[in-house]
Kinemage of the C-alpha trace (Angstrom):
@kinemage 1
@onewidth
@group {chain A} dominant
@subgroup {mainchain}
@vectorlist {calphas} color= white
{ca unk a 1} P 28.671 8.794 -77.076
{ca unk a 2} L 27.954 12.329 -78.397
{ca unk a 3} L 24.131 13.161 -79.875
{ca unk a 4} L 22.803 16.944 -79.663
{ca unk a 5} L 19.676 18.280 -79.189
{ca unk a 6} L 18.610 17.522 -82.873
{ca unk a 7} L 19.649 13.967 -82.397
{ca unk a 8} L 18.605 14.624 -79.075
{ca unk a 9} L 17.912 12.521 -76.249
{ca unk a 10} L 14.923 12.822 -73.571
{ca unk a 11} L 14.822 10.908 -70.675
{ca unk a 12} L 17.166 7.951 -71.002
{ca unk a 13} L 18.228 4.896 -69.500
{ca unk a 14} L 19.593 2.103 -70.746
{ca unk a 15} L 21.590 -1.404 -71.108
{ca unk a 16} L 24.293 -2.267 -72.643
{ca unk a 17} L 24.617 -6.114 -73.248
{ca unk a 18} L 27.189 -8.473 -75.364
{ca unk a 19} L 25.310 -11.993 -75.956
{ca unk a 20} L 27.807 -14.642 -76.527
{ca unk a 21} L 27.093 -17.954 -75.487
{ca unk a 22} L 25.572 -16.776 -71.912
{ca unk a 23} L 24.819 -12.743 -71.957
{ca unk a 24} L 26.797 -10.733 -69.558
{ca unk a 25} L 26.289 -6.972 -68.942
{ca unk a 26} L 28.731 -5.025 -70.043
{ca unk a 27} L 27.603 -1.610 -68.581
{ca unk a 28} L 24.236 -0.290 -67.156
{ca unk a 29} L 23.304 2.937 -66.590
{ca unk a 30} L 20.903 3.762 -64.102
{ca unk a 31} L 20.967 7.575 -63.039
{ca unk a 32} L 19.913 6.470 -59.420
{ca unk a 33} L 22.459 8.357 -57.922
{ca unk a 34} L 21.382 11.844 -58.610
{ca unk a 35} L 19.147 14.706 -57.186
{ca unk a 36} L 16.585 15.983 -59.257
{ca unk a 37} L 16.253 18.871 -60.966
{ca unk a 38} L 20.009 19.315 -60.555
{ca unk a 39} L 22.242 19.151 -63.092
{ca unk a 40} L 24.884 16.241 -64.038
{ca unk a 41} L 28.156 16.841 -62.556
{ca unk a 42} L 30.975 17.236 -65.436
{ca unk a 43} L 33.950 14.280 -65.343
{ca unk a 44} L 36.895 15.587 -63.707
{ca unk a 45} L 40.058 13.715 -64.428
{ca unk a 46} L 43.411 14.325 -62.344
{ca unk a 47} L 46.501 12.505 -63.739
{ca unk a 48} L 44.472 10.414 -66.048
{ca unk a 49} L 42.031 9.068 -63.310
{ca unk a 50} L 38.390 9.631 -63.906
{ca unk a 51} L 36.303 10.862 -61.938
{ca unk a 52} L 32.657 9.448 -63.264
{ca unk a 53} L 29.530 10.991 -63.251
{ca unk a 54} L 27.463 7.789 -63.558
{ca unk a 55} L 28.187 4.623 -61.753
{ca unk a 56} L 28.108 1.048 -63.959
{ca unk a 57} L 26.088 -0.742 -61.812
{ca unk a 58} L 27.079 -3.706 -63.891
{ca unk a 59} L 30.343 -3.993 -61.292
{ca unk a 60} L 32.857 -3.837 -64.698
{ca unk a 61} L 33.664 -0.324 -64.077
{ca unk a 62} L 32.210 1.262 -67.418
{ca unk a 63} L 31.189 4.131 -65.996
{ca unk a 64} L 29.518 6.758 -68.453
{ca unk a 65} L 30.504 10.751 -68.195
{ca unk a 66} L 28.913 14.129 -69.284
{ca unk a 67} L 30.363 16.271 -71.900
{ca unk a 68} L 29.690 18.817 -69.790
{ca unk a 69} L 28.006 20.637 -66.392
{ca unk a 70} L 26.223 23.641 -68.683
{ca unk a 71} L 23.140 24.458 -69.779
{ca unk a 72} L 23.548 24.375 -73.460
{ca unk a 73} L 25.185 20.751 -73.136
{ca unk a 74} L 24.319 19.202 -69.978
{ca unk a 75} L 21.669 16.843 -68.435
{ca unk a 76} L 19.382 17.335 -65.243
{ca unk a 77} L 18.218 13.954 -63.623
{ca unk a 78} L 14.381 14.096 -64.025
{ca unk a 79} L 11.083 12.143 -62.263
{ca unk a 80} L 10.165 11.151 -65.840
{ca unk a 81} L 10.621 7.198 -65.918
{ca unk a 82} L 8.528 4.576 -67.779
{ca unk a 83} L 8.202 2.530 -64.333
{ca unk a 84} L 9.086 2.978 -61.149
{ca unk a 85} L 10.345 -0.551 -60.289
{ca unk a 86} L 12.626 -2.794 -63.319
{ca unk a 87} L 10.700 -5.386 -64.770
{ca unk a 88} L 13.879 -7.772 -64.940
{ca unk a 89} L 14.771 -7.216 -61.474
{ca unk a 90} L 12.520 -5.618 -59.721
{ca unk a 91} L 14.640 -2.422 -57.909
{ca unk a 92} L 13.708 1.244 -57.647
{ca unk a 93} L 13.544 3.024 -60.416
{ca unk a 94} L 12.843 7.069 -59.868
{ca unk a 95} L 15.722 8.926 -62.125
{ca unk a 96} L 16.040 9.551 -65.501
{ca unk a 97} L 17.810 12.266 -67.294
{ca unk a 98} L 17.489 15.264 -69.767
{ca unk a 99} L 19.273 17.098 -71.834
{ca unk a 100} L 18.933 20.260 -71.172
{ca unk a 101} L 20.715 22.233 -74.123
{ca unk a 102} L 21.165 21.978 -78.059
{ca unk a 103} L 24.498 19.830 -77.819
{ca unk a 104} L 24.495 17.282 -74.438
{ca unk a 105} L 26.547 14.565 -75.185
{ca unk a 106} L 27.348 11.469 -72.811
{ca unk a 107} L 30.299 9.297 -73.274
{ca unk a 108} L 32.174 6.025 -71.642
{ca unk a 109} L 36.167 6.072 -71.986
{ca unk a 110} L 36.566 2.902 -71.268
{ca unk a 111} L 34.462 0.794 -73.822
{ca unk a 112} L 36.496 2.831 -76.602
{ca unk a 113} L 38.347 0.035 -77.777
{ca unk a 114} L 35.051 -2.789 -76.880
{ca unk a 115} L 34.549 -5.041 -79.853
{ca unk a 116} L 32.213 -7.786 -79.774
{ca unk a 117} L 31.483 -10.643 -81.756
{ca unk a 118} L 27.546 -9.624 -80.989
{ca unk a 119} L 25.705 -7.533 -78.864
{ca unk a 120} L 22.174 -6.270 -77.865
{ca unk a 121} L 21.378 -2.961 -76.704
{ca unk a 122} L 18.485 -1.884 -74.397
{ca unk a 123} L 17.085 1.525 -73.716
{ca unk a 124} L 14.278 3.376 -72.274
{ca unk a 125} L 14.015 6.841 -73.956
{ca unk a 126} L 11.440 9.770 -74.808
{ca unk a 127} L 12.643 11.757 -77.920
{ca unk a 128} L 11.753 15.088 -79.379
{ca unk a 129} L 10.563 15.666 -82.597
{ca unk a 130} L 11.987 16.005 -85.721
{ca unk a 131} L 15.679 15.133 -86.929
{ca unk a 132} L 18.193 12.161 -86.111
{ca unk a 133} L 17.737 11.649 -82.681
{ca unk a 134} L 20.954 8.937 -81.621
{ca unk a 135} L 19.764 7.221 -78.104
{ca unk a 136} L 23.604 5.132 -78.182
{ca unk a 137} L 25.873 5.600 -80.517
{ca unk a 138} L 29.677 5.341 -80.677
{ca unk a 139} L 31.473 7.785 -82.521
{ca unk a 140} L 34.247 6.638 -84.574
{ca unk a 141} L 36.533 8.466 -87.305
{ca unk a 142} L 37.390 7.134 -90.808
{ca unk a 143} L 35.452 3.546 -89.926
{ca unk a 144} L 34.107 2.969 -93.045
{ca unk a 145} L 34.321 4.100 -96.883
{ca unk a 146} L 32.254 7.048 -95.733
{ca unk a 147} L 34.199 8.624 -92.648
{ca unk a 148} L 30.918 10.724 -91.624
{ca unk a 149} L 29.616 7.726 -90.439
{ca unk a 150} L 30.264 6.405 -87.142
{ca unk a 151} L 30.593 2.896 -85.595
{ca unk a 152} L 27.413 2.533 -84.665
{ca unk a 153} L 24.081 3.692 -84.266
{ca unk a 154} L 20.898 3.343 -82.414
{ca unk a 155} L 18.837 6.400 -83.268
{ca unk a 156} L 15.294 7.427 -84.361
{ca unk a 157} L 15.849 9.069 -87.679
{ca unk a 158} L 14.085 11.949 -90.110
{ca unk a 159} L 11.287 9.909 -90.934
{ca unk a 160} L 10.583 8.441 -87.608
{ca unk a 161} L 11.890 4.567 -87.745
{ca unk a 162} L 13.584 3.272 -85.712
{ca unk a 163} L 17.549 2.556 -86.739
{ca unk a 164} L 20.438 0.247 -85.749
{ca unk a 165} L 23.402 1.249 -88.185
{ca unk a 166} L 27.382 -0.232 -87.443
{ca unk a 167} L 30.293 -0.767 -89.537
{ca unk a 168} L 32.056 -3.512 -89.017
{ca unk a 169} L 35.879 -4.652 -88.950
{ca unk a 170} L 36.189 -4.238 -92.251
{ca unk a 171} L 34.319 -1.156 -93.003
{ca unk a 172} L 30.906 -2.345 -94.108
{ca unk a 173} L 27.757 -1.044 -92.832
{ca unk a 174} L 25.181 -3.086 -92.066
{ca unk a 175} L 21.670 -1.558 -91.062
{ca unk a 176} L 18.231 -2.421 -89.516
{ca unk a 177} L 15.454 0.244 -89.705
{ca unk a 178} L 11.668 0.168 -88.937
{ca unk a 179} L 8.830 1.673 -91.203
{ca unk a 180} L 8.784 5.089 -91.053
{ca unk a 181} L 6.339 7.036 -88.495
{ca unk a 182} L 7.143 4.088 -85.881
{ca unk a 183} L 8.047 6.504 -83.304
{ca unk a 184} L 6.388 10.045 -82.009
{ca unk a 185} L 8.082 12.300 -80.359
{ca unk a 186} L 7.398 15.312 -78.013
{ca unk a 187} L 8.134 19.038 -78.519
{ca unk a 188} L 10.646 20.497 -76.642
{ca unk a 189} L 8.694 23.613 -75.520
{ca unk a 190} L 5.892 21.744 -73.967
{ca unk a 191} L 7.971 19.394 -71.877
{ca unk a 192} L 9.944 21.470 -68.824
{ca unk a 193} L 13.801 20.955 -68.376
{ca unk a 194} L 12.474 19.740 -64.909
């Protein structure tokens, strides 16, 4: 996944699910393994072996990596949750994380070449303001008729609504958004990096 600070993402945490029959988690997230107030460690990789940054607690090994350890497009884990304990489950929940620059970008290497029949996607976030703010997306080049677009979206765009945009197999997009003004953000300045 890559989004920037103008399709930035807050604090984030989230669930990725494929629904078949019976759901089964395919990856989640949960930025429990941090410190906070420290930034993300970058993904090393030595002979083609990852080294992740965050664990997929899901057991299937999807582990999710940061673009990068910097300031200008990094993430610090942060105290700034919307519970402390999972409603589903009931565990500890302390960590979140925030960007901390004007390009972070997460990503999973693995899920690359994921394509299911249907899917659900769950996420706790806190955007900024203003823009197209992408809380999952995977990028993708040449998907569809329009090759600016990528494979899918979740985001909160210009107006405010809320957006799920993909393109499927054959290159057709298909798209859910809210009414506009669904969602209000925060202002960078007036929310610390930590």
């Amino acid at each position: 996944m890559v989004s920037f600070r103008l399709l930035g993402i807050a604090a984030l945490s989230f669930i990725f699910s494929l629904l078949p029959v019976k759901a089964s988690t395919v990856a989640w997230w949960r930025f429990e393994e941090g410190i906070p107030n420290i930034q993300m460690v970058h993904w090393s990789g030595v002979n083609g072996v990852w080294s992740p940054d965050v664990t997929d607690v899901s057991g299937n090994g999807n582990e999710l990596s940061a673009w990068t350890q910097e300031a200008w497009g990094g993430y610090v884990y942060h105290y700034d949750v919307p519970a402390i304990t999972i409603p589903v489950t009931g565990q500890s929940n302390y960590l979140s994380i925030k960007n901390t620059g004007s390009w972070p970008g997460l990503w999973n290497e693995s899920l690359r070449t994921w394509c299911p029949s249907a899917f659900t996607i769950e996420a706790a976030f806190k955007p900024e303001n203003g823009g197209y703010r992408t809380i999952v997306g995977r990028d993708s080049k040449g998907v569809g008729d329009d090759p600016r677009n990528a494979a899918l979206y979740f985001q909160i765009q210009n107006d405010d609504s809320v957006a799920v945009k993909f393109q499927d197999v054959s290159g057709i997009q298909h798209s859910a958004i809210s009414a506009p003004n669904l969602i209000k953000g925060f202002t960078w300045s007036s929310d610390p990096k930590e």
